[in-house]
N, CA, C and O atoms as a Maestro MAE file, in Angstrom:
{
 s_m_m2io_version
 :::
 2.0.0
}

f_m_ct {
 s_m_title
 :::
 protein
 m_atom[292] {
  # First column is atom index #
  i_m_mmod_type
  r_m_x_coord
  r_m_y_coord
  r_m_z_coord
  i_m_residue_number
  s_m_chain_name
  s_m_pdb_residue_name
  s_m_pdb_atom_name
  i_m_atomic_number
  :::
  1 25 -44.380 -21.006 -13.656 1 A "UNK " " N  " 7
  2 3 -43.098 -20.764 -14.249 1 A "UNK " " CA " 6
  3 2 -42.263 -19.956 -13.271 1 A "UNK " " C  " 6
  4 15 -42.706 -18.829 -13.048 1 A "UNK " " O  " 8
  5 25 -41.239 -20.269 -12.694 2 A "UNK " " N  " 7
  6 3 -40.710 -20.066 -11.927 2 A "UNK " " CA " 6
  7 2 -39.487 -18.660 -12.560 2 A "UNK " " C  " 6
  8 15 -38.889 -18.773 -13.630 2 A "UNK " " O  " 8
  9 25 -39.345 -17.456 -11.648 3 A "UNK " " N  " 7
  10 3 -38.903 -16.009 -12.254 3 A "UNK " " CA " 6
  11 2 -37.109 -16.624 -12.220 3 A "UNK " " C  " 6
  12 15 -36.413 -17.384 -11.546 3 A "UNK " " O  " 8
  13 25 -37.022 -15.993 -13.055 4 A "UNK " " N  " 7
  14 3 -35.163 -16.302 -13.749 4 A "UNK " " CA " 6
  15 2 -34.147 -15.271 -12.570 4 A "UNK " " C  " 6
  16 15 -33.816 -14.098 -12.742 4 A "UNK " " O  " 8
  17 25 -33.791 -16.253 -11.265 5 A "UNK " " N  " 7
  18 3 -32.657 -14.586 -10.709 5 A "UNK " " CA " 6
  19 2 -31.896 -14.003 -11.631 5 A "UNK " " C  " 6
  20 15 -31.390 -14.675 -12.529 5 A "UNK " " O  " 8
  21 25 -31.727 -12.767 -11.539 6 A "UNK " " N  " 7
  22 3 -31.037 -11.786 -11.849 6 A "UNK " " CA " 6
  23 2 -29.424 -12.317 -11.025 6 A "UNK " " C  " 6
  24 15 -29.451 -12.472 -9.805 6 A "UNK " " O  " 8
  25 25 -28.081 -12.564 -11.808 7 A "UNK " " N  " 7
  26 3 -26.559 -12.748 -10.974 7 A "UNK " " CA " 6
  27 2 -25.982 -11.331 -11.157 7 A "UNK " " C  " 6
  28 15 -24.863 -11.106 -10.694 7 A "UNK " " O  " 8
  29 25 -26.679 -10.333 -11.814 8 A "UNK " " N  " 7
  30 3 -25.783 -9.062 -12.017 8 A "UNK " " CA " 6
  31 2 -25.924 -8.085 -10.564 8 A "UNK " " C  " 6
  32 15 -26.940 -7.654 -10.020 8 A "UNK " " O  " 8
  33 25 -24.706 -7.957 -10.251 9 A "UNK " " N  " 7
  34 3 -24.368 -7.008 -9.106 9 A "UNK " " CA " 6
  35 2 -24.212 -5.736 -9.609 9 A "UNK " " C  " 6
  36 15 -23.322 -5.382 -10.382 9 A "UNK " " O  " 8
  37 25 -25.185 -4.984 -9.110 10 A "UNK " " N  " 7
  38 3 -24.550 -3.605 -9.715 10 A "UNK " " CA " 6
  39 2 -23.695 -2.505 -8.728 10 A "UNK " " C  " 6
  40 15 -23.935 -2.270 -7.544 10 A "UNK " " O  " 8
  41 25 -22.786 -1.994 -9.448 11 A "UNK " " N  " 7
  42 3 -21.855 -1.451 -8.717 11 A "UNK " " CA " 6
  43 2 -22.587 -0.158 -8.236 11 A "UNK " " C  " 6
  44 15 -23.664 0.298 -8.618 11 A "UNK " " O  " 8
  45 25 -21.726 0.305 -7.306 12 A "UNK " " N  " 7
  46 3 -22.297 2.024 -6.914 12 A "UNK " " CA " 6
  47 2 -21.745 2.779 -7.697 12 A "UNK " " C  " 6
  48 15 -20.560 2.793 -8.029 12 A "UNK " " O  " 8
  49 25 -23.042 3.795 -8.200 13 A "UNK " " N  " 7
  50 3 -22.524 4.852 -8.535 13 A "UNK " " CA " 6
  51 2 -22.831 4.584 -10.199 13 A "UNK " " C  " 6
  52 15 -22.360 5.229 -11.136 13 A "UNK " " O  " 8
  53 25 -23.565 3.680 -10.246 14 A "UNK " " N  " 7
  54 3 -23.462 2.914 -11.856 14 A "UNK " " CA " 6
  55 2 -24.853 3.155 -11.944 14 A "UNK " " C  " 6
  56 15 -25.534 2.903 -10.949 14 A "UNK " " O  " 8
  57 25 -25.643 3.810 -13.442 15 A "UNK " " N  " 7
  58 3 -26.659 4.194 -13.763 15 A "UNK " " CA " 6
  59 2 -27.582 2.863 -14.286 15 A "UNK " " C  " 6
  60 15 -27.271 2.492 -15.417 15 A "UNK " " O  " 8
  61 25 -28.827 1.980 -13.537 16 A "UNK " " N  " 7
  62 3 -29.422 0.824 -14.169 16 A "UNK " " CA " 6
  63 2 -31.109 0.826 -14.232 16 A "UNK " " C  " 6
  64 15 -31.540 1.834 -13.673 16 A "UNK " " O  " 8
  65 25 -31.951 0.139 -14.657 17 A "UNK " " N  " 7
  66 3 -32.761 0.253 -14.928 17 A "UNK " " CA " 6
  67 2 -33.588 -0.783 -13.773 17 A "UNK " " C  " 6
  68 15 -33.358 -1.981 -13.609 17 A "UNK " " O  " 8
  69 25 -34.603 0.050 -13.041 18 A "UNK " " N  " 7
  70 3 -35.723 -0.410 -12.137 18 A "UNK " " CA " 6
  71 2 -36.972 -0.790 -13.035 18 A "UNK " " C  " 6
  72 15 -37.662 -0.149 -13.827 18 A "UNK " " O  " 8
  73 25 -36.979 -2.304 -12.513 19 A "UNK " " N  " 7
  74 3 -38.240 -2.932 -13.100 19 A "UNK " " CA " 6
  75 2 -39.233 -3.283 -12.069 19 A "UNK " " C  " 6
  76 15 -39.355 -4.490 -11.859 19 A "UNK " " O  " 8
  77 25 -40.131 -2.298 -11.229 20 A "UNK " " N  " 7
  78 3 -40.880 -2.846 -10.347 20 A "UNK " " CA " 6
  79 2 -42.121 -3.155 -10.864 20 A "UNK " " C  " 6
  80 15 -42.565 -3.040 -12.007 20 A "UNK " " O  " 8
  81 25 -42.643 -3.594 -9.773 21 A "UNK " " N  " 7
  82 3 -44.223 -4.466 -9.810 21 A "UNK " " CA " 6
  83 2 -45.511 -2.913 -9.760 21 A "UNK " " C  " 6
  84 15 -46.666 -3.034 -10.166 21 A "UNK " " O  " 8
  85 25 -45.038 -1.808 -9.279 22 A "UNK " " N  " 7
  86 3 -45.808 -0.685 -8.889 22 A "UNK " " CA " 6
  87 2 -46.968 -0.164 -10.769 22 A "UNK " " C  " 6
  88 15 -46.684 -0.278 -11.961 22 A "UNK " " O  " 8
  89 25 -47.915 0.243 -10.202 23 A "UNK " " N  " 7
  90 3 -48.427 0.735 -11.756 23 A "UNK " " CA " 6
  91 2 -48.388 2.459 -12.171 23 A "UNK " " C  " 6
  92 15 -48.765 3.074 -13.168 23 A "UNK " " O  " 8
  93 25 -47.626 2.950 -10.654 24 A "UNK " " N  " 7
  94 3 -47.046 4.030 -10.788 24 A "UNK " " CA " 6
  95 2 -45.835 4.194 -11.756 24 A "UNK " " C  " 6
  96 15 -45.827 5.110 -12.578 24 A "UNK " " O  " 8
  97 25 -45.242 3.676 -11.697 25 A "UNK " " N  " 7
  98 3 -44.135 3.437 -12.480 25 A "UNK " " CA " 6
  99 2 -44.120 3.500 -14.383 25 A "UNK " " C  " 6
  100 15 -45.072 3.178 -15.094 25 A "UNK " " O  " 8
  101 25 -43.428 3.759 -14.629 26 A "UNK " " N  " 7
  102 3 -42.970 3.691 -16.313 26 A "UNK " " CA " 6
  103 2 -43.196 2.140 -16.316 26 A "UNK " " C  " 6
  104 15 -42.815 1.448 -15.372 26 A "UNK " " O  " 8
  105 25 -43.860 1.598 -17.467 27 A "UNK " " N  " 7
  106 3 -44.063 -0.123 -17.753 27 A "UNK " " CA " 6
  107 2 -42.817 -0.404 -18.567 27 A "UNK " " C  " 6
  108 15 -42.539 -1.552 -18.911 27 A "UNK " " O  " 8
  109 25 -41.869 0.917 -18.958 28 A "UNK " " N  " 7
  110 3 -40.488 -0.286 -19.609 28 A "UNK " " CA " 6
  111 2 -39.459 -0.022 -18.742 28 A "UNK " " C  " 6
  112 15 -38.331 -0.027 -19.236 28 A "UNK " " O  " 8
  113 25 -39.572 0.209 -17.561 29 A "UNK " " N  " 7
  114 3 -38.554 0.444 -16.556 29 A "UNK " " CA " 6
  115 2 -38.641 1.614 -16.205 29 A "UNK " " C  " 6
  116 15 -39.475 2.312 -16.780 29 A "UNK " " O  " 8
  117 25 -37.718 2.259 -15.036 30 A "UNK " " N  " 7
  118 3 -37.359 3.338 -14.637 30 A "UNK " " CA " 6
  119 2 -35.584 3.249 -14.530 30 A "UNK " " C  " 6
  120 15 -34.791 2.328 -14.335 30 A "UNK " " O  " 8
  121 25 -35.467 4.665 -14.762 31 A "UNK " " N  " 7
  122 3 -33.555 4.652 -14.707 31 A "UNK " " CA " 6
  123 2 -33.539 5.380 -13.874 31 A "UNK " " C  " 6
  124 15 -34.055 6.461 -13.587 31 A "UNK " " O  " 8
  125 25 -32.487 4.282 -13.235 32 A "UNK " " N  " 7
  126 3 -32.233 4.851 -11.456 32 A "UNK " " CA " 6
  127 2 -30.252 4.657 -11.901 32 A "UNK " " C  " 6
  128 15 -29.518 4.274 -12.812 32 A "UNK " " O  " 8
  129 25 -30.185 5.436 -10.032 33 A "UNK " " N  " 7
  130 3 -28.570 5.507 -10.337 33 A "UNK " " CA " 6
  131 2 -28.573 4.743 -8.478 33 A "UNK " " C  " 6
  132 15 -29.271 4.941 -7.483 33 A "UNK " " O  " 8
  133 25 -27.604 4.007 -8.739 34 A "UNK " " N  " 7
  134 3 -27.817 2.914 -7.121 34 A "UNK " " CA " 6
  135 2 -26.511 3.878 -6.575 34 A "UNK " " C  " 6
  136 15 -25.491 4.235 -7.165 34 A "UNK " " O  " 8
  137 25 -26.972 4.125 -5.258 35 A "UNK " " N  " 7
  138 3 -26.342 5.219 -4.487 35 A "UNK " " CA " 6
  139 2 -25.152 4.223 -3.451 35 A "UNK " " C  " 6
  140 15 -23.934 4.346 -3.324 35 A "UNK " " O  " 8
  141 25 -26.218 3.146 -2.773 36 A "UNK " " N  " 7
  142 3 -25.704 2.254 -1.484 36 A "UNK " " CA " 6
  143 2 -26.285 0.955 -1.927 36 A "UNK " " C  " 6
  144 15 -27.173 0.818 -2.769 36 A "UNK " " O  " 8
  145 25 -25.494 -0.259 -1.057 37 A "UNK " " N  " 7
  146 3 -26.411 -1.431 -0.810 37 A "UNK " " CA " 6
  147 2 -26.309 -1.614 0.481 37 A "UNK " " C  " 6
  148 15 -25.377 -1.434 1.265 37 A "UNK " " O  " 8
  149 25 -27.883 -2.172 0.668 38 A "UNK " " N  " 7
  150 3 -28.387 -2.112 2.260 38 A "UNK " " CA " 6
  151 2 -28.454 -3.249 2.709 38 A "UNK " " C  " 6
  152 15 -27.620 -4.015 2.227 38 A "UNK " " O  " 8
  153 25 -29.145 -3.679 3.472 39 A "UNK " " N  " 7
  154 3 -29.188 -4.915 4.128 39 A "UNK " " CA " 6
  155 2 -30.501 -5.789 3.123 39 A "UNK " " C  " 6
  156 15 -31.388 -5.151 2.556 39 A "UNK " " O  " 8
  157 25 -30.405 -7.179 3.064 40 A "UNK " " N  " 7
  158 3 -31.127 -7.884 2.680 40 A "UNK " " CA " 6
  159 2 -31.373 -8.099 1.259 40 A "UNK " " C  " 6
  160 15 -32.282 -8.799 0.812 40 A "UNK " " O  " 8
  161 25 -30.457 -7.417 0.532 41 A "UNK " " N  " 7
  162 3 -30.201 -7.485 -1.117 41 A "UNK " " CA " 6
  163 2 -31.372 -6.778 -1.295 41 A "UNK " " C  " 6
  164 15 -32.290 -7.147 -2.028 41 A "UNK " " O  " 8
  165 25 -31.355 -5.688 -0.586 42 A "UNK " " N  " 7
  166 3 -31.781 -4.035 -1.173 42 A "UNK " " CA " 6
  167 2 -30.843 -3.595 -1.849 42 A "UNK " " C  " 6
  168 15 -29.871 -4.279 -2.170 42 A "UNK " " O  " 8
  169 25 -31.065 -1.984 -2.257 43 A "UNK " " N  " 7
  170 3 -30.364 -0.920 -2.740 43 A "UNK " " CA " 6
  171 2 -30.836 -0.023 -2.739 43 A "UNK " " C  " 6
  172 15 -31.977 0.074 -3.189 43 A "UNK " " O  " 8
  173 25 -30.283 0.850 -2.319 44 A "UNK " " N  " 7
  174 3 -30.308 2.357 -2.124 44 A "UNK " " CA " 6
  175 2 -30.050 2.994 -3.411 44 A "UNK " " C  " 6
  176 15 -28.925 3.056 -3.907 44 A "UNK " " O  " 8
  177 25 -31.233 3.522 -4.009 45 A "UNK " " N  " 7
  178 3 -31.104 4.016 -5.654 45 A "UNK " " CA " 6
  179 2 -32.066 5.420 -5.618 45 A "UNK " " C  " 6
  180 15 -33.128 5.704 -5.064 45 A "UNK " " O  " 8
  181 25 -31.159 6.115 -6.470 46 A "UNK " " N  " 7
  182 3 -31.561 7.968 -6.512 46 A "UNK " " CA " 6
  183 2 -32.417 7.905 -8.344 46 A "UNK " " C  " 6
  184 15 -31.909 7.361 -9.324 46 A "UNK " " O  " 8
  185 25 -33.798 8.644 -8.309 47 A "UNK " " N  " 7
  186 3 -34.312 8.815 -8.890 47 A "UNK " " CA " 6
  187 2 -34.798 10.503 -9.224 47 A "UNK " " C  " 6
  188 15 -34.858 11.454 -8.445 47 A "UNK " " O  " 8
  189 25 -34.960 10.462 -10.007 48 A "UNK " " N  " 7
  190 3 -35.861 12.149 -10.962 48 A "UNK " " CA " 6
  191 2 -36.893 12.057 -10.576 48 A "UNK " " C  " 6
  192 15 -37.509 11.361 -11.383 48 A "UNK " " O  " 8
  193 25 -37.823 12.492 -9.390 49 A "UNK " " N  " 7
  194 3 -39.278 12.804 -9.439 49 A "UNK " " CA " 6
  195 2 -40.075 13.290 -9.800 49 A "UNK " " C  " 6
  196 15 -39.713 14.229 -10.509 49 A "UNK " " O  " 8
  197 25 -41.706 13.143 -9.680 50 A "UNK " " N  " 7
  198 3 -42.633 14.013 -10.559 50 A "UNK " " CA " 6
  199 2 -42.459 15.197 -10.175 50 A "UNK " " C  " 6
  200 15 -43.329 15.903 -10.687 50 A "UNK " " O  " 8
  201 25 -41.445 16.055 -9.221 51 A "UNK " " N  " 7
  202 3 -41.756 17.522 -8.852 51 A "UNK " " CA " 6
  203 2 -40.225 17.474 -9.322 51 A "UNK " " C  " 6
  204 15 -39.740 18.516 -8.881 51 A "UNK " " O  " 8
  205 25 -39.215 16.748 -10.019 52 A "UNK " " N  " 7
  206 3 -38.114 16.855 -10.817 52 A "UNK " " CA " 6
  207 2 -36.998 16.899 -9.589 52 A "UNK " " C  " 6
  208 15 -35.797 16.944 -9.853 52 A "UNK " " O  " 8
  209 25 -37.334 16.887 -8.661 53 A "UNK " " N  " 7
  210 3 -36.136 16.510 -7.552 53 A "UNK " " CA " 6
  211 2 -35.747 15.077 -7.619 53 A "UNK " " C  " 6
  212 15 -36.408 14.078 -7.901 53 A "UNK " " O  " 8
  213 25 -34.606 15.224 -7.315 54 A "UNK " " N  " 7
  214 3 -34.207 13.873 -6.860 54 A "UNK " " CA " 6
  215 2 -34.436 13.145 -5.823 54 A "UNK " " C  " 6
  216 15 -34.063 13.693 -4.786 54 A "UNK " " O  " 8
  217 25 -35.087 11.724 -5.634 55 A "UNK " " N  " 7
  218 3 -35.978 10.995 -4.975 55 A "UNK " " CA " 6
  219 2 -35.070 9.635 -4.511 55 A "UNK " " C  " 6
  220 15 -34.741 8.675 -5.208 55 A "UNK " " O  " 8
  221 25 -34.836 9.857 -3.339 56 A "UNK " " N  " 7
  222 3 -34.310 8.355 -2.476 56 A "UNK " " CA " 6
  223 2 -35.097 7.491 -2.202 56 A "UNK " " C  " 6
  224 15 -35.981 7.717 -1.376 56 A "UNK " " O  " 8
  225 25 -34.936 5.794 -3.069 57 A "UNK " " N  " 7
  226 3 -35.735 4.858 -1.964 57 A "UNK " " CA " 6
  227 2 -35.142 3.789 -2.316 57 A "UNK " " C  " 6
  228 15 -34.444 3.733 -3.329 57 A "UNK " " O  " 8
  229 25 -35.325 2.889 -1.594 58 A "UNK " " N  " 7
  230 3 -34.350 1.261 -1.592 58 A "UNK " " CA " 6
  231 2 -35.252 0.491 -2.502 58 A "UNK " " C  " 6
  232 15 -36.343 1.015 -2.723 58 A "UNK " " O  " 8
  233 25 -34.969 -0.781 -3.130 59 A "UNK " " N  " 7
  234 3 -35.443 -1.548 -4.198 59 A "UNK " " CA " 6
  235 2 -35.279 -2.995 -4.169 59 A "UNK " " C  " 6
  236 15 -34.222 -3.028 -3.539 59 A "UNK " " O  " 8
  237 25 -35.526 -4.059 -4.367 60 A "UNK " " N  " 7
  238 3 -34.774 -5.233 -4.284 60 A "UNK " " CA " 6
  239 2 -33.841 -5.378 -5.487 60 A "UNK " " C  " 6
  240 15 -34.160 -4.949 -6.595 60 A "UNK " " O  " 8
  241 25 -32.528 -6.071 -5.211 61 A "UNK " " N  " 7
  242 3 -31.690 -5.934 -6.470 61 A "UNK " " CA " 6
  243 2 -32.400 -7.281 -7.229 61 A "UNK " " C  " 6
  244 15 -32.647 -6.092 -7.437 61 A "UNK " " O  " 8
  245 25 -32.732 -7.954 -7.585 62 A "UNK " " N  " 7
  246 3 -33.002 -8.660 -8.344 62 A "UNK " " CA " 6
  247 2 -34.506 -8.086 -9.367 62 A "UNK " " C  " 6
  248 15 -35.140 -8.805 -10.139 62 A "UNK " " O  " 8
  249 25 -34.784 -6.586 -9.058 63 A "UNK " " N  " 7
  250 3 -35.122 -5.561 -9.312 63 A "UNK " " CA " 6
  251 2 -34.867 -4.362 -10.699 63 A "UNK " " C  " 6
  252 15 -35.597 -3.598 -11.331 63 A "UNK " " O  " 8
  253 25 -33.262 -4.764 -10.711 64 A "UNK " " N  " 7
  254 3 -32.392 -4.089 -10.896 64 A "UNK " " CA " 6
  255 2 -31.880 -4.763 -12.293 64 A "UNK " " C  " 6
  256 15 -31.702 -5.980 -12.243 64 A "UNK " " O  " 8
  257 25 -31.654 -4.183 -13.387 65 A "UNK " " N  " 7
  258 3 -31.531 -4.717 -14.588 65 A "UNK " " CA " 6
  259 2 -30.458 -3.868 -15.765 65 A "UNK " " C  " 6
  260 15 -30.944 -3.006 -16.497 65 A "UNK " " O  " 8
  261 25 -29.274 -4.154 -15.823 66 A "UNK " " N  " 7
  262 3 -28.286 -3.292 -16.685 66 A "UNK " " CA " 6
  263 2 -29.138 -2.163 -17.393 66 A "UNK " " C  " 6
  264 15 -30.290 -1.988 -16.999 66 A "UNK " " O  " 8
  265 25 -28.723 -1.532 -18.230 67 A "UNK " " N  " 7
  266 3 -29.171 -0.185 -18.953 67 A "UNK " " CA " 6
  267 2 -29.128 -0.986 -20.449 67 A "UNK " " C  " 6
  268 15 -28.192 -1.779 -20.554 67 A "UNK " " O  " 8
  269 25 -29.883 -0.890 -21.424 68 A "UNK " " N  " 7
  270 3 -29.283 -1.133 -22.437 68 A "UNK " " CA " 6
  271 2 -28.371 -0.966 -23.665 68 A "UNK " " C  " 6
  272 15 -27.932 0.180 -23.769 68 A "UNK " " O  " 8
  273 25 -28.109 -1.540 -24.302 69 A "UNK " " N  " 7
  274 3 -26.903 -1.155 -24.864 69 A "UNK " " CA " 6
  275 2 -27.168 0.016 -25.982 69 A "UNK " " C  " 6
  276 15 -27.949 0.066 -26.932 69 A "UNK " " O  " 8
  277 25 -26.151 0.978 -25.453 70 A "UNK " " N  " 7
  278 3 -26.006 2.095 -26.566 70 A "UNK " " CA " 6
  279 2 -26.945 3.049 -25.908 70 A "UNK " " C  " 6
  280 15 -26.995 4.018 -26.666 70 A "UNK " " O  " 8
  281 25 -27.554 3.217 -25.090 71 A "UNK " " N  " 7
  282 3 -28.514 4.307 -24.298 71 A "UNK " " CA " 6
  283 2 -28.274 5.376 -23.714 71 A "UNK " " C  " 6
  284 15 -29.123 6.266 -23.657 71 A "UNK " " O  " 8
  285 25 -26.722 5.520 -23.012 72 A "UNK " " N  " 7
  286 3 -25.868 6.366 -22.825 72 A "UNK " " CA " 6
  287 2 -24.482 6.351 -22.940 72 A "UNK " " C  " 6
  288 15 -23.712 6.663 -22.032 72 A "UNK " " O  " 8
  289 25 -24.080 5.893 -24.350 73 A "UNK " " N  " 7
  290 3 -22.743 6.049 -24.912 73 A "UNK " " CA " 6
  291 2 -22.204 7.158 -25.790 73 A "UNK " " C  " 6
  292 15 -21.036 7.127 -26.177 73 A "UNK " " O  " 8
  :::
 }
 m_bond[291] {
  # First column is bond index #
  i_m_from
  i_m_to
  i_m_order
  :::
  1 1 2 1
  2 2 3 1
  3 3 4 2
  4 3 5 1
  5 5 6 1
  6 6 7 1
  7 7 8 2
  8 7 9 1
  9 9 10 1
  10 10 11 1
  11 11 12 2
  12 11 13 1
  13 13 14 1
  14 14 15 1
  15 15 16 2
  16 15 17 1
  17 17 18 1
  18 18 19 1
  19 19 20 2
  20 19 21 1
  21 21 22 1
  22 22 23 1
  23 23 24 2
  24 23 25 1
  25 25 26 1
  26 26 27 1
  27 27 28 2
  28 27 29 1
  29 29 30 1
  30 30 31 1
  31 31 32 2
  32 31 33 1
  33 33 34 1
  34 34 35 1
  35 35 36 2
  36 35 37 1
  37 37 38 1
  38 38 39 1
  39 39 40 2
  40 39 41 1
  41 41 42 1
  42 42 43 1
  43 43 44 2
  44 43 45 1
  45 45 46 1
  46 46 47 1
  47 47 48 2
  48 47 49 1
  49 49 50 1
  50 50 51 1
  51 51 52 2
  52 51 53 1
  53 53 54 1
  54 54 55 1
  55 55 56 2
  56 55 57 1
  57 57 58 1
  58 58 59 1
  59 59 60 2
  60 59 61 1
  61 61 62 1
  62 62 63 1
  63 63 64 2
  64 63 65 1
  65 65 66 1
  66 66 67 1
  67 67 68 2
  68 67 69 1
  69 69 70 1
  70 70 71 1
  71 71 72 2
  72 71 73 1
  73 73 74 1
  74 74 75 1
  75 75 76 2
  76 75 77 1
  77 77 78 1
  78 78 79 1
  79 79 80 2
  80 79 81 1
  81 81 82 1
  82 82 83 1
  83 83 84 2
  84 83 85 1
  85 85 86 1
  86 86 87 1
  87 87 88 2
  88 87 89 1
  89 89 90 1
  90 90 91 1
  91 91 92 2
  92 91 93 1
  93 93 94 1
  94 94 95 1
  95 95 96 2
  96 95 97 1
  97 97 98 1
  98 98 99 1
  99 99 100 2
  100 99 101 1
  101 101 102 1
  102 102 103 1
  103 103 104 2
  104 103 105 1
  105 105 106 1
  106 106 107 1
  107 107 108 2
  108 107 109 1
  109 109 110 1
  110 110 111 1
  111 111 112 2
  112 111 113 1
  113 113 114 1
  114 114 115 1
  115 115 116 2
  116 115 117 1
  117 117 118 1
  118 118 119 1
  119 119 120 2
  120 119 121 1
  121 121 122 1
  122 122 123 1
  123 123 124 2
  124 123 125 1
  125 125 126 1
  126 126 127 1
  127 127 128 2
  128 127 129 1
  129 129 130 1
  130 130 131 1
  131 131 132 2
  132 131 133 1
  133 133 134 1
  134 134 135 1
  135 135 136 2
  136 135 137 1
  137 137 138 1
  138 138 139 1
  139 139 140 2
  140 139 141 1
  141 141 142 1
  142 142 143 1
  143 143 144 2
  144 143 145 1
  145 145 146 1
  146 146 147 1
  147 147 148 2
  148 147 149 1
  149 149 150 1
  150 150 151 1
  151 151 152 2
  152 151 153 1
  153 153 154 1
  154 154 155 1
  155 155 156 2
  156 155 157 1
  157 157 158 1
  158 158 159 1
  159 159 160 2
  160 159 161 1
  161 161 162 1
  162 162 163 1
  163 163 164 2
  164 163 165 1
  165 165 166 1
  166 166 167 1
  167 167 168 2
  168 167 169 1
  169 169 170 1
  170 170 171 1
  171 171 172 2
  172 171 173 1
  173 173 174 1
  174 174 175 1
  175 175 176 2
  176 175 177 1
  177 177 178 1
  178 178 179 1
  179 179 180 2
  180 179 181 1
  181 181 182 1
  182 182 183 1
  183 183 184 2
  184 183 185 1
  185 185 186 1
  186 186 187 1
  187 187 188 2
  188 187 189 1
  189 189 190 1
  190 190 191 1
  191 191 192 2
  192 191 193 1
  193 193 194 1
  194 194 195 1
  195 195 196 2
  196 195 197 1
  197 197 198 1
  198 198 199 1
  199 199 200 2
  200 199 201 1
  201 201 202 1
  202 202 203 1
  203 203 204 2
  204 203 205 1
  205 205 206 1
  206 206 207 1
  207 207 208 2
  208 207 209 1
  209 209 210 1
  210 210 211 1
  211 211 212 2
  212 211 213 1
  213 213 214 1
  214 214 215 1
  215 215 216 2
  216 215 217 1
  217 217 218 1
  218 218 219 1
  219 219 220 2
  220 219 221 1
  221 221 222 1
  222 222 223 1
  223 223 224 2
  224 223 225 1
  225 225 226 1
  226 226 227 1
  227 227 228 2
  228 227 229 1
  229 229 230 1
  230 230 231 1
  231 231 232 2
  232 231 233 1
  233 233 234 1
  234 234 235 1
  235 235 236 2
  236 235 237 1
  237 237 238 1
  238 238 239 1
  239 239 240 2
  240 239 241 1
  241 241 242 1
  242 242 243 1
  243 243 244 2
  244 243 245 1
  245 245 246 1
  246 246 247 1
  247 247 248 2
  248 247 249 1
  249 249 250 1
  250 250 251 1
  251 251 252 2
  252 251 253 1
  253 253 254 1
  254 254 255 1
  255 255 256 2
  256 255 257 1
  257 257 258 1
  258 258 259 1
  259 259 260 2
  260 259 261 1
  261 261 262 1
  262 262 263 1
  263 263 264 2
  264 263 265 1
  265 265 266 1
  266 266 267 1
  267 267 268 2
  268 267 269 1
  269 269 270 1
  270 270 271 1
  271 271 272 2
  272 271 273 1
  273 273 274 1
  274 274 275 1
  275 275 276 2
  276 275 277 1
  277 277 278 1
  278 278 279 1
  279 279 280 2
  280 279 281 1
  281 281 282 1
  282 282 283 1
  283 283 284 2
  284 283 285 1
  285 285 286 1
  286 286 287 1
  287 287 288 2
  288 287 289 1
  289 289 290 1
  290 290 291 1
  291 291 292 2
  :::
 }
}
């Protein structure tokens, strides 16, 4: 079964939800805030770390998945 692309561009500076493959990770996403876009349909996205700093690392955008509705309104 072939994976559905993602057409949503997310803007900078716009708060969205990281769905990676890692088992480090939260299993219903992580909420990231996309800082830059880099080369190769990366993104440069700022995260809350386990020592509560804020954590830089790039992602693939098709990665990258709106926030849902009503979550921060």
């Amino acid at each position: 079964m072939a994976r559905k692309k993602s057409t949503w561009l997310p803007q900078i500076g716009v708060v969205a939800t990281y769905i990676g493959h890692a088992s480090r990770l939260a299993k219903g996403g992580y909420n990231v805030r996309v800082v830059a876009e880099t080369c190769a349909n990366r993104m440069l996205v700022e995260a809350i770390g386990r020592s509560g700093l804020p954590v830089r690392f790039t992602v693939k955008r098709e990665n990258l998945a709106p926030l849902q509705p009503g979550l921060f309104d």
